[in-house]
N, C-alpha and C positions, 0 to 999 in steps of 0.2 A: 267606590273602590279606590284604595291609595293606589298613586303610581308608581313612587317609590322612586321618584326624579326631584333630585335636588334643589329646592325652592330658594335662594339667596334673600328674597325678600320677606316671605311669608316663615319661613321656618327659623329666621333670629330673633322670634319673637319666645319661640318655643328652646333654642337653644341659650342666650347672652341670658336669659330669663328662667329658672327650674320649674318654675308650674309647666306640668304638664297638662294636655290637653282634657283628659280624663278630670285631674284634678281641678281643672278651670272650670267643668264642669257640678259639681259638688256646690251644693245650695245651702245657704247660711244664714238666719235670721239677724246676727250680730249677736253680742252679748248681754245676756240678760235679760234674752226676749223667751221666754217660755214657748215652747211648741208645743199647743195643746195637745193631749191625748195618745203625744208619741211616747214610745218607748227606746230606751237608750241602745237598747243591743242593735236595733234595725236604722238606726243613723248611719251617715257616713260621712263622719267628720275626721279630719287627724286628730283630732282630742278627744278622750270621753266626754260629753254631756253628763250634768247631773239629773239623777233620774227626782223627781217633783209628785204628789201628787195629780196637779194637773198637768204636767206632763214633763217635757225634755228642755233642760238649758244650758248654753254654754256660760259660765259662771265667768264673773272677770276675777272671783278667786285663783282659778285655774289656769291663770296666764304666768308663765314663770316669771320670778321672781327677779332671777338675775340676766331677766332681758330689760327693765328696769330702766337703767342706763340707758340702752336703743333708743326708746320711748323717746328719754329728755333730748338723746342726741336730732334723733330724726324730727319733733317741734320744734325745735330749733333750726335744722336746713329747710324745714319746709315756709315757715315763718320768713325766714330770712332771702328763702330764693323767691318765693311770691312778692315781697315789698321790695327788690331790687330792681334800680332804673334798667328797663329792659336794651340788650343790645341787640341793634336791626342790622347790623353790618358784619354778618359774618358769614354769608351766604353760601352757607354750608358745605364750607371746603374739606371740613375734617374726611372725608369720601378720598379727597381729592391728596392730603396729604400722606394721607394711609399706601397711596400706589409713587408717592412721590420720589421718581427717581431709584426704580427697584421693579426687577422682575418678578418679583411674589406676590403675586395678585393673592388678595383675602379670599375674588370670587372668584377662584379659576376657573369655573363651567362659565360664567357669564364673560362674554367678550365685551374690550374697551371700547367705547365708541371714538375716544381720541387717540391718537398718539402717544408714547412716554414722553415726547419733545412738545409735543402741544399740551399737554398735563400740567407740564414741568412749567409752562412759560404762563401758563393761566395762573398756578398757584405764585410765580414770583411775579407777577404784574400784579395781582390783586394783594397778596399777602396774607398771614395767616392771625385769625385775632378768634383763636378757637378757647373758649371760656368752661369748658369743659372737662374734667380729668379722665373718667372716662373712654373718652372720644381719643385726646389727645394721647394715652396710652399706649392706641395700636398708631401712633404715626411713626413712618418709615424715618430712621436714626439723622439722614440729611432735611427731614421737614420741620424736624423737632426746635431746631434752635430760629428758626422761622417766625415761629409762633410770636405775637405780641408779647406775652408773657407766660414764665414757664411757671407750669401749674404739677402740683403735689397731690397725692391722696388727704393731704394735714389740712391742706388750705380750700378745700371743696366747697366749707361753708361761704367761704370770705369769698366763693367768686362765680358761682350755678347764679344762672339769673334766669326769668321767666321766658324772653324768646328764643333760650336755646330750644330746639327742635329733640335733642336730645334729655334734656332735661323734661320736656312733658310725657317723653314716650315713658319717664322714668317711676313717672308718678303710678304705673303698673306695679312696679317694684314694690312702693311703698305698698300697695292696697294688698300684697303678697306675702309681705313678711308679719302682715298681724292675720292671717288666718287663722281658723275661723270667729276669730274676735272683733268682725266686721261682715257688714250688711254684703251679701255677695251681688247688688245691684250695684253697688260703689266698686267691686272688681270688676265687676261686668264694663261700667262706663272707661274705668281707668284703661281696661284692653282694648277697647276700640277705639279710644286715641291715642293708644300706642302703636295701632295699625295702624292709623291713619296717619302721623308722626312718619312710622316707619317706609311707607310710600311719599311720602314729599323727602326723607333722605335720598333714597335712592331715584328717586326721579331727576334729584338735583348735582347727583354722581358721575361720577366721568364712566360708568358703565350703561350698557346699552339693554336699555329695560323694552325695548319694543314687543320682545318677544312674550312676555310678559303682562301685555296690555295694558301699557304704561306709556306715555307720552314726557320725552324727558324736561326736565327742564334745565334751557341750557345756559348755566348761570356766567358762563364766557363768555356772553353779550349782555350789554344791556339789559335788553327786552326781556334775558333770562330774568336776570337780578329783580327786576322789578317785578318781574312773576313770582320768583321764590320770595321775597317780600310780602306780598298780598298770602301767600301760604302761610306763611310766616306767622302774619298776626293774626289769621282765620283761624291758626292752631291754637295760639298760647290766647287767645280770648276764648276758646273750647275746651283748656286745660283747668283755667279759673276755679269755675265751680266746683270741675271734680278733686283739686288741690283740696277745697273748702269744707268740701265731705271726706277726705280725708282726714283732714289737719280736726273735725269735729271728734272721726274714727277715736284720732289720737289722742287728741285732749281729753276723752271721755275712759282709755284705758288709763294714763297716766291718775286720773283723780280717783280715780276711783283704787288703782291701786297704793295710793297714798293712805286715804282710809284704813289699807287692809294694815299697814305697817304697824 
């Protein structure tokens, strides 16, 4: 039974993200796999299936045309964020700058485990080197110019690299926006290391996840740092393969609808 209590962690997976739960559920062979024996009416896919004699398929005909361009854009960021030297050093302040020096908490049901003056003095001791657009979007207006480098929507290809944390929770996104034109075990993998992503963010957030069953990690020491590090690369070496089944996803709409041209 829902509780109908505010989940900060588990429900911006379902909110930053539009697949809903329902629809996360819905089962997809991928394109061009015939579903023996089914019929088209009793599917439930957002697209019609072509009805076959031997049964139901999602046709890579049937992918619009004038998403096309997405295609090339998105093999391209994914290509390019996978072979990018990974950065280990940013240990995941964007949390941190988002509260930076501002009373509008993002999570207001969830209480800060620091201070705005202890917040403040961690993010200007460490510094900010957030490579992310994204991320860097919701930072409060005095963190902004902090950042190592000021990042654009234009420039996203030229700078997502593999151990941003945010960048693999992202790779959900991609396995998202080509449904049902993809294996739904490839969404399935991409969502659980977007939870899993999205729990080493917030554990490593100046908010206090106890309650939550969450052990933080507190990257204003040391001992933190080097924990969210071993996080770090346990995630983006868990992200790898499912980029790979991706970027496969991808390559094989894009040729195929070359073909159709």
């Amino acid at each position: 039974m829902a509780s109908q209590v505010k989940h900060p962690i588990n429900d911006f997976l379902f909110e930053y993200y539009p697949l809903r739960p329902g629809q996360l559920l819905r089962w997809s062979p991928g394109p061009d796999v015939i579903l023996a024996n089914a019929q088209r009416k009793k599917t439930d896919w957002p697209v019609e299936g072509e009805q076959l004699e031997e049964g139901v398929v999602i046709s890579t005909s049937g992918f619009p045309d004038h998403r096309v361009d997405y295609l090339d854009w998105a093999l391209d960021y994914l290509r390019a964020t996978g072979e990018r030297t990974p950065n280990w050093n940013c240990f995941g302040l964007h949390e941190w700058a988002m509260v930076y020096r501002t009373q509008e908490i993002r999570h207001a049901s969830t209480p800060l485990r620091l201070t705005s003056s202890e917040i403040a003095a961690v993010v200007e001791d460490l510094g900010l080197r957030c490579t992310h657009y994204d991320a860097y979007r919701f930072f409060t207006p005095e963190s902004l110019p902090k950042n190592r480098i000021a990042l654009t929507r234009q420039t996203t290809v030229e700078n997502d690299q593999p151990a941003c944390v945010h960048v693999c929770m992202d790779l959900y996104k991609f396995s998202q926006k080509i449904i049902p034109w993809i294996e739904s075990e490839i969404v399935r993998d991409s969502f659980l290391l977007a939870w899993e992503a999205r729990q080493i963010d917030m554990r490593a957030s100046p908010y206090d996840v106890k309650k939550f069953g969450l052990e933080p990690i507190p990257i204003e020491t040391r001992n933190g740092r080097e924990e969210y590090l071993i996080h770090q690369k346990r995630l983006s070496q868990m992200a790898e393969p499912v980029r790979q089944k991706i970027l496969a996803a991808y390559r094989y709409l894009q040729e195929r609808k070359s073909r159709q041209r």
